[in-house]
N, C-alpha and C positions, 0 to 999 in steps of 0.2 A: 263480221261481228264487231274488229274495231271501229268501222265505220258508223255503226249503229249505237256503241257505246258513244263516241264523239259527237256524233248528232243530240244525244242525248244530254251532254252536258252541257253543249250550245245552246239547250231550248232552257237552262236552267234563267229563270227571273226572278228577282228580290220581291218580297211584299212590298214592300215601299213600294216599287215600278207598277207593281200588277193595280195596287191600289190609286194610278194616278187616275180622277173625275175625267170624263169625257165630256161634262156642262158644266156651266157654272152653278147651277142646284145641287149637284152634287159635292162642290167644292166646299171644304171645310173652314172655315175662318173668315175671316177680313168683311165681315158684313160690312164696316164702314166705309169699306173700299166700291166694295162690286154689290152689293145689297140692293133689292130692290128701291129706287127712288133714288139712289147716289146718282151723283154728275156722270161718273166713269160707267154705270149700268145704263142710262139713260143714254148717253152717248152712243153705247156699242148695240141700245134697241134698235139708234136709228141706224145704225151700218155705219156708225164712222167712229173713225179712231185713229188719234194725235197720237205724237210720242211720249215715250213715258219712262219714268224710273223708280223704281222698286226699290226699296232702300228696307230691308228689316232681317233681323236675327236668322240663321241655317235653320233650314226646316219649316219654314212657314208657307212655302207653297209660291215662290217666286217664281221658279221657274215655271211650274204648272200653270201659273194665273198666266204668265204670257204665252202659253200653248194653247188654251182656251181663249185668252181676247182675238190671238190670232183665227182660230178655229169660227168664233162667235160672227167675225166680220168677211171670213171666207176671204182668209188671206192667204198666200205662201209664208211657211214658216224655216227660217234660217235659222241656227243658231249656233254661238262659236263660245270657249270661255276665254277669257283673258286669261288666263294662266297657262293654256297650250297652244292658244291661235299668237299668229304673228303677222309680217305684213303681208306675206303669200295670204293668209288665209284669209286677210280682212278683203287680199283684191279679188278673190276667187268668189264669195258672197257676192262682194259689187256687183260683179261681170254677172252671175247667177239672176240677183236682182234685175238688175236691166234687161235681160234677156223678158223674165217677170212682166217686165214693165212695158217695154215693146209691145205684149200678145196683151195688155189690157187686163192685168193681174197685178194685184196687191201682195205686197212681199212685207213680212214682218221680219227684219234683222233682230235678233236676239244675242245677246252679251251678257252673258252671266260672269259676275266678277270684275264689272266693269273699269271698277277703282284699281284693278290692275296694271289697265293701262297706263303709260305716261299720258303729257299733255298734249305730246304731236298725234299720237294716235288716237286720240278722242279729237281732237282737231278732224283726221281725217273722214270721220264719219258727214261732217255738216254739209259740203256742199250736196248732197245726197241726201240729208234729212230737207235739205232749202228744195230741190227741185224736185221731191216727190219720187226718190226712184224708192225707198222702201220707208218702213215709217220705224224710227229706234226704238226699240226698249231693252231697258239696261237695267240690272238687280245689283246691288251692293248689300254689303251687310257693315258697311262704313260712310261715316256722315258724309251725304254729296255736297254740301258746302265748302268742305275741307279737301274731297277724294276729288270733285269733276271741276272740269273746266266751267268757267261760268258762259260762254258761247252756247256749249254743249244743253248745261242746267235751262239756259233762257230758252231753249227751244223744246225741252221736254217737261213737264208735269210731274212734280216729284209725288209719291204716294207712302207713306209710310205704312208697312207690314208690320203687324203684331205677332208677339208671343203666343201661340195657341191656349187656352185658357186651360185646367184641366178638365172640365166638363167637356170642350171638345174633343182635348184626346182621347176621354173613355170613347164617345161616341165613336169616332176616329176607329178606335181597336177595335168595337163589336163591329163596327163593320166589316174590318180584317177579317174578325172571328168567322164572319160570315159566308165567305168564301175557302174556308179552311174547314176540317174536321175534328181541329180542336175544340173545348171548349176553357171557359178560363171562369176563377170564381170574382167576384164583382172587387173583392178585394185586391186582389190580385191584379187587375187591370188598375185598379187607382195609381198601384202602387209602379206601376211600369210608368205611366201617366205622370206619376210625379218625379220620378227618377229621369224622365224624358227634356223635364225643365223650359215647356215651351214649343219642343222640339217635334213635328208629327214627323218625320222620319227616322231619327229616331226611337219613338217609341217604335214605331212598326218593325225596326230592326229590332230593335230589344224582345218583343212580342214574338218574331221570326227566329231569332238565338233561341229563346226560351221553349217554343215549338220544338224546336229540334233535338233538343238538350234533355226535354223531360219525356220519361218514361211512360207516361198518364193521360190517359184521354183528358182530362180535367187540369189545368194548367192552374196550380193553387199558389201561396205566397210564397210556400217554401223552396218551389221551384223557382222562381223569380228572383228570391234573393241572392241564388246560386248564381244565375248569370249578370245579376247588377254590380255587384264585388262595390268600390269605394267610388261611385259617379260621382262628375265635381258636375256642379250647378255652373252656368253660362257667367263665360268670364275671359275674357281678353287681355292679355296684360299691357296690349299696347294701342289696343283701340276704342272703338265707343263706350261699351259697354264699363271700363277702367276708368276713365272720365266720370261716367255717370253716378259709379256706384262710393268713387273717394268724393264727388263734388255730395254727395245723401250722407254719407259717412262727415265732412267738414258742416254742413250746414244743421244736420243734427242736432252737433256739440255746440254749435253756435246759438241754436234756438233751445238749448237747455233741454233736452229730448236724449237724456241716459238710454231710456229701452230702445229707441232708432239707432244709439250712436252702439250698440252692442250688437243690434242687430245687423247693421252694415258693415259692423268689423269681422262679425261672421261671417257673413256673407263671401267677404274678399278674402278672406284667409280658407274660406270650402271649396274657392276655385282657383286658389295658388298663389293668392298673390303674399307677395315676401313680405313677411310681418313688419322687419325691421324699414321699409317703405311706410305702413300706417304709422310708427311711432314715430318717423322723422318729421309726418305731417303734424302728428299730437302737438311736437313740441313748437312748431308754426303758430298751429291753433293757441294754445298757450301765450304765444305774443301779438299776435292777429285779432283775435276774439276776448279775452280775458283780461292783458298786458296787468296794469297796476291794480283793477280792479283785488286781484288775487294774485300777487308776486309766487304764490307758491307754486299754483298751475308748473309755471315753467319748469320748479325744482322738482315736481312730482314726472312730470311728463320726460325730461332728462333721465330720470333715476328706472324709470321702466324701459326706457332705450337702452339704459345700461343693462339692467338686470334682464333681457330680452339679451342683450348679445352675450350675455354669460350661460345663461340657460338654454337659450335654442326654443324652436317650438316643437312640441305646445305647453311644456313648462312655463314660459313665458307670456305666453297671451294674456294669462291674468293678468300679470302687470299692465302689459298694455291693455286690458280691459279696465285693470284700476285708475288708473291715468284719466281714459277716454271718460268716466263715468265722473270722477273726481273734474274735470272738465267741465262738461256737460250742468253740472250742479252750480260750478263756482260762482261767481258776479260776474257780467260782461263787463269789458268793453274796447272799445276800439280807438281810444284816443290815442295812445301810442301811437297808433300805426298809422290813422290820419295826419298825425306832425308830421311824421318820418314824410311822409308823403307832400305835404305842403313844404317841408324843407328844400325834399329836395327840386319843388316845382320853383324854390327862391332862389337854388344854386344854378338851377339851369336858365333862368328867364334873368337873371341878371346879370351887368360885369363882374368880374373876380372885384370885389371889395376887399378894402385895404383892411388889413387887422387892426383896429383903432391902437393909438400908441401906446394906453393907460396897459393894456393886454400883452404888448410884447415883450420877450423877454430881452435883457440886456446884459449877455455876458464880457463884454468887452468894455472899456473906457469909451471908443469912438461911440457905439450906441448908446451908452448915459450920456453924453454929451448931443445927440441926436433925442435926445429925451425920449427913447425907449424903454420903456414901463414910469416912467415918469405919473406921479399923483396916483397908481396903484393902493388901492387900499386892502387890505390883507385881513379876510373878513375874519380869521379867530382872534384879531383882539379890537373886533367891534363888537357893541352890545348886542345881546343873542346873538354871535357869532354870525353879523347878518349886517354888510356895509348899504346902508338903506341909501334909497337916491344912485347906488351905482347901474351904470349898464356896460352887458358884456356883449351887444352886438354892433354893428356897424352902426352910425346914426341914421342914414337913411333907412334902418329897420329897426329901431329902437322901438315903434311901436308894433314891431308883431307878435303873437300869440299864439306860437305855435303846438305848445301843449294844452290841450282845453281839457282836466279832467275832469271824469261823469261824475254822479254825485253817488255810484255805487261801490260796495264794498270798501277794500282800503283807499282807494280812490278819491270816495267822498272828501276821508281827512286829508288827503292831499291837496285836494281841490282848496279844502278852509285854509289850509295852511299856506297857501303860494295867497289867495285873496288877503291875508292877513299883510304877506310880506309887500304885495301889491300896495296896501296902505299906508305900511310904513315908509315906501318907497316915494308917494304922493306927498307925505307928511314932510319929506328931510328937506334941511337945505340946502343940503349937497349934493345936488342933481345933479346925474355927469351930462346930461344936455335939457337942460331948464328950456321949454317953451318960452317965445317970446314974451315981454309983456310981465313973466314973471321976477 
């Protein structure tokens, strides 16, 4: 009897699993990938098939698509993760493969997790992908630009996986439903669907939980909300997905797009990420995007950093929402941060220039007598508090111009007001370095 009870629990399978396609008609998503008429569908009509890498979001169907191209081309199918395989197991596939390959069979190696690996073990796959003993394909759900070797990248076809949309994951579930004895009401499956964020394993787990959990032939909303409790929406804090969604959140506020820039900050703060992170960015964006346009940005964006680390969240989000919106609205611009930036392409492309003498200070006799701060002119008691004709940089950059401001917001008067001093500067006689001629 225990014997049979044990048998019994062994034969236990996930919906997810039960539910994986045995074609690609079957298969749910990535029409742009494997869709009738794509490169990669047309390819595996004709029985061939290069290497490849998978690169998108958990739950998209990564690994199943390469059990299926496998399957499609009447290949052997290998496969190991990087997270448990190591160099035993990568040699134990090889040897596998070849043996493959010898009897005049196609071996598809399979690596899920591929970005796991370091760089010598991606290394070790190529002379093997070069001489044809198995063909690679490799899934990540991290950028292969960044994650793979570029030897590795040149020899495989990167394909990017999408997010399941939600209309496939209903589809997706009533299919589940299909082979269960549940049933579930149409709302109810939205709502797992949307709770799933992308994810078709996911929701089938969720779908699978809720099965189990409820009481009811009819699997309604209210039972669904019991098993969903606080799901965070798809969010990384250290990879793709955390680039993407501060790089939506920064360009937002920069394109004057309040509703994006609220909506992004939502977004990141539903799947963890640490508030007081968006408001150190805010107050970037504040010098970066706005600078003198709106000097206040900065003080507003600063003041919700603070009141953010005094209140905690979510008390504080408003603030940082006030900030990001108050942002968002202000006048751009980026002249600031262009100077900063052409400055300091003048301190690196040039020698260390000498501090012209008029500039230095001279606290001692020996440097007044070295005429150190020598013909200094001390602009509050010049007219308009403004020694016209002086310069305060080296002469071989006496003509540069490194703040250029826009003619937005406070900025614009900035801009009049430096053009004004510009002309009085033309007008004087007292030019600290007078062009020839004059």
């Amino acid at each position: 009897m225990a014997a049979d009870l044990f048998a019994q629990e062994n034969a236990y399978e996930p919906l997810a699993s039960k539910m994986r396609p045995t074609s690609l008609d079957e298969y749910v998503g990535q029409e742009h990938v494997v869709g009738q008429g794509t490169p990669l569908r047309r390819a595996l009509d004709n029985g061939q098939l290069h290497s490849l890498i998978f690169w998108g979001p958990p739950g998209v169907g990564k690994t199943t698509l390469a059990r299926l191209v496998a399957h499609y081309v009447d290949a052997e199918f290998l496969a190991l993760s990087a997270v448990m395989s190591g160099v035993k197991d990568i040699r134990e596939a090889v040897q596998r493969a070849q043996q493959f390959h010898m009897r005049g069979r196609k071996t598809v190696l399979f690596i899920d997790e591929v970005h796991r690996f370091n760089k010598s073990q991606q290394d070790a796959f190529l002379p093997y992908v070069e001489d044809g003993t198995f063909i690679f394909i490799g899934a990540t759900t991290e950028n292969p630009s960044f994650e793979l070797n570029n030897a590795l990248l040149s020899r495989a076809q990167v394909y990017v996986l999408r997010a399941l949309s939600q209309k496939q994951l209903v589809y997706l579930l009533r299919q589940a439903l299909n082979k269960t004895a549940t049933q579930a009401t149409e709302e109810a499956l939205q709502l797992i669907a949307s709770a799933a964020d992308g994810d078709g394993r996911r929701s089938l787990n969720m779908l699978e939980m809720a099965q189990q959990m409820s009481q009811d032939t009819v699997l309604d909303v209210t039972g669904v909300r019991e098993i969903l409790g606080d799901k965070a929406r798809r969010f990384d804090k250290g990879g793709e997905a955390f680039y993407d969604q501060i790089s939506a959140l920064h360009k937002s506020v920069r394109g004057s797009d309040p509703d994006a820039a609220l909506y992004w900050m939502v977004r990141m703060l539903d799947g963890g990420c640490d508030p007081l992170y968006i408001a150190r960015r805010a107050v970037a964006i504040a010098s970066e995007d706005v600078g003198n346009a709106d000097p206040r940005g900065l003080t507003i964006a600063l003041n919700a950093w603070d009141a953010l680390e005094r209140l905690g969240s979510p008390e504080g989000d408003l603030n940082l929402a006030h900030a990001l919106v108050y942002l968002a609205c202000a006048p751009k611009s980026n002249a600031v941060y262009r100077g900063l930036a052409r400055a300091r392409e003048l301190v690196t492309g040039n020698p260390s220039l000498e501090v012209p003498l008029h500039l230095r200070n001279a606290p001692t006799k020996l440097m007044k007598e070295l005429n150190y701060g020598a013909e200094y002119r001390y602009a509050h008691d010049e007219p308009e508090a403004f020694a016209a004709g002086e310069n305060y940089l080296p002469e071989v950059l006496r003509h540069e111009r490194l703040y250029q401001p826009s003619n937005r917001g406070l900025e614009g008067k900035i801009g009049q007001k430096l053009e004004y001093l510009r002309q009085l500067n033309q007008q004087s006689p007292r030019q600290r370095y007078p062009e020839e001629g004059e």
